[in-house]
C-alpha positions in Angstrom: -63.8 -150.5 48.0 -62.0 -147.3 46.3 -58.8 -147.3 44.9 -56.2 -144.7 45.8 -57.1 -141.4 44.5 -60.0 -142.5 42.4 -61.5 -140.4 39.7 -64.2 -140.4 37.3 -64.5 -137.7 34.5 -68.0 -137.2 33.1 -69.2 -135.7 30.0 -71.6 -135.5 27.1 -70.1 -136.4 23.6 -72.4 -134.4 21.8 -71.1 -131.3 24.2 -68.0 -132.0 23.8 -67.9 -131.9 20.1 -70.2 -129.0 20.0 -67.3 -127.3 22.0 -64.6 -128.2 19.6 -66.1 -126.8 16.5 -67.0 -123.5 17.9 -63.3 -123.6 19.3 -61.0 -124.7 15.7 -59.0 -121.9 14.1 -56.5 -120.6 16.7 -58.8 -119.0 18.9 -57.3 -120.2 22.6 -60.9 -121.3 24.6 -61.3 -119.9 28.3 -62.9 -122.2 30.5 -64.1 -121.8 34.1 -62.9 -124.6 36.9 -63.9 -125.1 40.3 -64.5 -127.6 42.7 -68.3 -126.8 43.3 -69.2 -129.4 46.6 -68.6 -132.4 48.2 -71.0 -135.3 48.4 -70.0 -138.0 51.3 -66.8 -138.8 50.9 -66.4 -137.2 47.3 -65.8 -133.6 45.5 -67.3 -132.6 42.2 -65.2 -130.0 40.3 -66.9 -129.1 37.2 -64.8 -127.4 34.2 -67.5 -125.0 32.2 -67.6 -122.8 29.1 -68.8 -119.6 27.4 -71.7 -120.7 24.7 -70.5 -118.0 22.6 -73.5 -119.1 19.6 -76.4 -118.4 22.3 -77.6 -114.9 23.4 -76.1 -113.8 26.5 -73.2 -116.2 26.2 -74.5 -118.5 28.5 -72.1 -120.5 30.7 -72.1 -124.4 29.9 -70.4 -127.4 31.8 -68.2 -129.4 29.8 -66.8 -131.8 31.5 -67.2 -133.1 35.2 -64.7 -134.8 37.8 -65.8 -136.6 40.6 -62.6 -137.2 42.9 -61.3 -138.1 46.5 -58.6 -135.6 47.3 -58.2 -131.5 46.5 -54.6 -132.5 45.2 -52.6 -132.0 41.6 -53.3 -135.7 40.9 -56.6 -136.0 40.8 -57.4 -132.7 39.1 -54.7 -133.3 36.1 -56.2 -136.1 34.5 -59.3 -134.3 33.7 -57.3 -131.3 31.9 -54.9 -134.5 30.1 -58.4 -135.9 28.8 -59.8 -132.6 27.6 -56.3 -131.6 25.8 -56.7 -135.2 24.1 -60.8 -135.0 23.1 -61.0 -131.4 22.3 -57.1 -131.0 20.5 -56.7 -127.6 22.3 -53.2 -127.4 23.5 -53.3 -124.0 26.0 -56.3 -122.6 27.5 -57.1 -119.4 29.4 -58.6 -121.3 32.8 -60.5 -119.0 35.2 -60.5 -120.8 38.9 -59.4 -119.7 42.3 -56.0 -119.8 43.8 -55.8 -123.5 44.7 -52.4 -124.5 43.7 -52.8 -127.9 42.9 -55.7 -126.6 40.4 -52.8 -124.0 39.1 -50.5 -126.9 38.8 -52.8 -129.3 37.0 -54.0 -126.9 34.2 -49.9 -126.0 34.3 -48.9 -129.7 33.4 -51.7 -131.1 31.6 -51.8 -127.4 28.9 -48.4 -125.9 29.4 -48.2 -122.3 27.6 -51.7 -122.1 29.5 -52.8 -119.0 31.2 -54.2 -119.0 35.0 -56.7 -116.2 36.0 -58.4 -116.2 39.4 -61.7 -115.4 39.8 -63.6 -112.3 41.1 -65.8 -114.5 43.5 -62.3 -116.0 45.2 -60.0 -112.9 45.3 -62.4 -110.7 47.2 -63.4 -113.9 49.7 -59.7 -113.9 50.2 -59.7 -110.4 51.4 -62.1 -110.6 53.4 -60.5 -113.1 55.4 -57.3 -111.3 55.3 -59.4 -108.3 56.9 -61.1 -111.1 59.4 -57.7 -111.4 60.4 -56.6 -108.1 61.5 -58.2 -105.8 63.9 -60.9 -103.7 61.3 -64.8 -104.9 61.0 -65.9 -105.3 57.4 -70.0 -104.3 57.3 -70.2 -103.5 53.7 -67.9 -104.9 51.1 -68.7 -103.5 47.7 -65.6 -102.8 46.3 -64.8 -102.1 42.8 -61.8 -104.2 41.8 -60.7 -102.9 38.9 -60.5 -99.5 40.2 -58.3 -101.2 42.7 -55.9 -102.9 39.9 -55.3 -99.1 38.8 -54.4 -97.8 41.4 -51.0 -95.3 41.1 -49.9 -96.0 44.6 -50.3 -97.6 47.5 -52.1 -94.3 49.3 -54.2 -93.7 46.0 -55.3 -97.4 46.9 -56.1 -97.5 50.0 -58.4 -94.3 49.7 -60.7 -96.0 46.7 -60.8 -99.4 49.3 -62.0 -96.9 51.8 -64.7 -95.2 49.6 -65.8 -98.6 48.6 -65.5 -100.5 51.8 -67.0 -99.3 55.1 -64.7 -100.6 57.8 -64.5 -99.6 61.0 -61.7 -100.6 63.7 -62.9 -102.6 66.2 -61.2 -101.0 69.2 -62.1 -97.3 68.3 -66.0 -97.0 68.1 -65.2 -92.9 68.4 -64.7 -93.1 64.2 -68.0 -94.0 63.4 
C-alpha cells in the first residue's frame, strides 16, 4: 500500500558533502535534472553535477527521487532537501521544459535560474516539424547559430543549411 504521492530521495552522504565543499564561497552550483525512466508504477528523476576536481569534468549524480506522479509536488521536496543539506540557496538547474520541474526548482531555490537542455529543445522541434507538412531526414542543426540569428529570414536560411527537409507533398524539390 502507497501513500498519496509517495516519494523517496536517495543519496550518498559522503557525495553530498563532497559536493558542498567544492561548492562554499559564492560560487552558484549548476546542476542537471531529469526524470530518466520509469520502473512499474514509479519514475526515477536523478539531479547530477559537474565534478569540477576530476579531468574532463565528469558528470556525477547527487541525489535521486523515486516518485509516483510527473507533478510540482513530488519533484519539490527533493530541491527543499538539497537547499537544507547542501546550504545553497539558488542554483543554475539545467532540465527540460516540464513545468512542474520549472516550478519545483522555482519554489524550493527562488532567485534560481532555469536552462533547458540541448537534448529537449531540439526533440521539441522535431515534433513541431512532425507536426506540419515538411519531412525531417537529417537533423544536425547548430543551435547557437540559430540563437544569433538577426532576423527571422537570416534564420530560417542557417535551419535550411543545417537541416535537410523536404515537403512532403512536392517531391519536384528534391
Amino acid at each position: 500500500m502507497t501513500r498519496e504521492n509517495l516519494g523517496v530521495v536517495v543519496g550518498v552522504p559522503a557525495v553530498v558533502s563532497h559536493y558542498k565543499q567544492l561548492h562554499r564561497g559564492g560560487v552558484v552550483p549548476t546542476v542537471y535534472y531529469d526524470t530518466t525512466f520509469s520502473v512499474g508504477d514509479f519514475y526515477v528523476s536523478a539531479l547530477l553535477f559537474r565534478h569540477d576536481v576530476f579531468d574532463g569534468a565528469p558528470i556525477q549524480p547527487l541525489l535521486l527521487l523515486i516518485h509516483e506522479r510527473r507533478s510540482t509536488d513530488s519533484h519539490e521536496p527533493l530541491f527543499s532537501w538539497f537547499r537544507r543539506v547542501t546550504r545553497v540557496q539558488t542554483v543554475v538547474c539545467v532540465a527540460d521544459h516540464e513545468q512542474a520541474i520549472t516550478n519545483a526548482v522555482k519554489n524550493a531555490l527562488p532567485g534560481s535560474e532555469m536552462i533547458y537542455c540541448w537534448n529537449h529543445i531540439l526533440n521539441d522541434i522535431r515534433v513541431s516539424f512532425s507536426d506540419c507538412s515538411y519531412h525531417i531526414t537529417s537533423f544536425k542543426p547548430c543551435p547557437v547559430s540559430l540563437f544569433f540569428a538577426k532576423c527571422t529570414a537570416f534564420y530560417f536560411r542557417i535551419f535550411f543549411l543545417f537541416t535537410n527537409l523536404l515537403p512532403t507533398h512536392n517531391s519536384s524539390l528534391q
